[in-house]
C-alpha positions in Angstrom: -1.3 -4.2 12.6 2.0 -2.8 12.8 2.0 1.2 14.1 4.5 4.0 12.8 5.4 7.3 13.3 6.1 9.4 10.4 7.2 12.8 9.7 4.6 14.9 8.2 5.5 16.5 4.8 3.9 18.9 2.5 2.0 16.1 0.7 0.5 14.3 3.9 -0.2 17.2 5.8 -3.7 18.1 5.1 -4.8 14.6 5.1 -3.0 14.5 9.3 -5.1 17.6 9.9 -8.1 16.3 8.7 -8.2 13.6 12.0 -9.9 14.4 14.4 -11.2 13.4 17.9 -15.0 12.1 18.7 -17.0 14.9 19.5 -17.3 14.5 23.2 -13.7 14.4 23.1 -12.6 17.7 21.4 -12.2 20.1 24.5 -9.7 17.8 25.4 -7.4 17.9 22.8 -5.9 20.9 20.4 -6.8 20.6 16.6 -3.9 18.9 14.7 -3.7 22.0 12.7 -3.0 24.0 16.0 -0.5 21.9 17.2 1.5 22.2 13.8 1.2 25.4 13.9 2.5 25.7 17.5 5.1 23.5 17.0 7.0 25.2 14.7 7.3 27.8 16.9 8.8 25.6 19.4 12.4 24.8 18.7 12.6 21.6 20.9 9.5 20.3 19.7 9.3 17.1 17.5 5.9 15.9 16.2 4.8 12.8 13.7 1.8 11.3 12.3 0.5 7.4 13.8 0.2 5.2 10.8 -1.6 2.2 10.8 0.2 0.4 7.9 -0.4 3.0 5.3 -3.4 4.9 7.0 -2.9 7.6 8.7 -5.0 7.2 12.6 -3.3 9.8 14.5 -0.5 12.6 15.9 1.7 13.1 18.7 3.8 16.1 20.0 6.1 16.2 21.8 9.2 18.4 23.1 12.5 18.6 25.1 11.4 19.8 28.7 13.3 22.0 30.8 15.9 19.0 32.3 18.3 17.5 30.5 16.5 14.0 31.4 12.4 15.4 30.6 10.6 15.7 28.3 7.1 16.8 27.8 3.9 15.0 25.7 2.7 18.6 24.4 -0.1 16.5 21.9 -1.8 13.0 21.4 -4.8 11.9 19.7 -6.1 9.1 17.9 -8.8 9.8 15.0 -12.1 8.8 16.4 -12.6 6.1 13.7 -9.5 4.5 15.0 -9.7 4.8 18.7 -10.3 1.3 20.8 -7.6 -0.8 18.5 -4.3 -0.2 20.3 -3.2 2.7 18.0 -2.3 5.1 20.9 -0.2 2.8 23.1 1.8 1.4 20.4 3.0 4.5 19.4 3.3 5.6 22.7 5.8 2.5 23.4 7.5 3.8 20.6 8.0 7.5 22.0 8.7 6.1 25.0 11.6 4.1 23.8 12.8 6.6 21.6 13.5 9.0 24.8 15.1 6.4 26.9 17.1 6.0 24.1 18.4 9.7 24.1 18.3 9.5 27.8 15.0 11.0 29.1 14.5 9.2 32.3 10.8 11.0 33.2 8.0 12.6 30.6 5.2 14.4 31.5 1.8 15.7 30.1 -1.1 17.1 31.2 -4.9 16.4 30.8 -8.3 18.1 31.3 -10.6 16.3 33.9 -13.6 15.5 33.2 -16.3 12.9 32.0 -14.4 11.9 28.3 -11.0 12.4 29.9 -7.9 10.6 28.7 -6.7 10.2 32.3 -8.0 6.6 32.5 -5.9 6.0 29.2 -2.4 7.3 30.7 -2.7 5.7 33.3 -3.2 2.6 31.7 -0.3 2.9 30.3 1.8 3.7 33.6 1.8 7.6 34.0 1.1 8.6 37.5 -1.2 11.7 39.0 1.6 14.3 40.2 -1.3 15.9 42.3 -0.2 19.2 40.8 -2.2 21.5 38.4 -0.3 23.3 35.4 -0.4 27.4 35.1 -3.4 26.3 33.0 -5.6 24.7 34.9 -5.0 21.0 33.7 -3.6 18.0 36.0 0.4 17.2 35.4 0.9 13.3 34.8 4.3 12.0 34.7 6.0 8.5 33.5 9.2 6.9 34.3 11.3 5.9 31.3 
């Protein structure tokens, strides 16, 4: 099933903040409300539903880092009905080419260890441990473009 990222508009948005993570998961990921919320208070932030076909599964966020060549994976989640079918790396292939295209050469993100961590996810999908813990307290990852 084909996977694409969509901008979120006034009619989808409820729906996108209705997804939510299994419960085991949720001190490891913002709300999708939240991260709306944040990001439009972030300037070089760009966020977008995951669409499976026509069903919304899931969001991303992310934002311009600090570099000219960075950038940072602020948010990603898949809705725990939809976690497990290959979702979250699609649209993560897509993100990731997407940047290379504007010439981001390294993203980042950071997770919260522990027993339903992502960590095993991202590094699935070829981030690497920077053995460096953010100002809050979570473990930096990073991935070549």
């Amino acid at each position: 099933m084909p996977v694409e990222l969509r901008e979120i508009t006034a009619e989808t948005v409820r729906i996108i903040c209705g997804l939510e993570v299994a419960e085991e998961q949720s001190d490891y990921v913002a709300p999708v409300a939240i991260s709306i919320a944040q990001a439009h208070f972030e300037p070089r932030a760009t966020f977008r539903a995951i669409y499976a076909e026509d069903e919304p599964v899931g969001f991303m966020l992310w934002r311009d880092g600090d570099k000219p060549d960075a950038a940072y994976l602020w948010r990603f989640m898949v809705d725990r009905r939809h976690q497990g079918k290959g979702y979250g790396r699609a649209a993560l292939e897509q993100v990731f080419a997407l940047l290379k295209a504007r010439g981001i050469t390294t993203l980042s993100a950071s997770v919260v260890r522990g027993e339903h961590s992502p960590l095993g996810f991202y590094l699935s999908i070829g981030f690497i441990e920077a053995n460096e813990v953010t100002s809050t307290g979570e473990w930096l990852i990073l991935k070549s473009l």
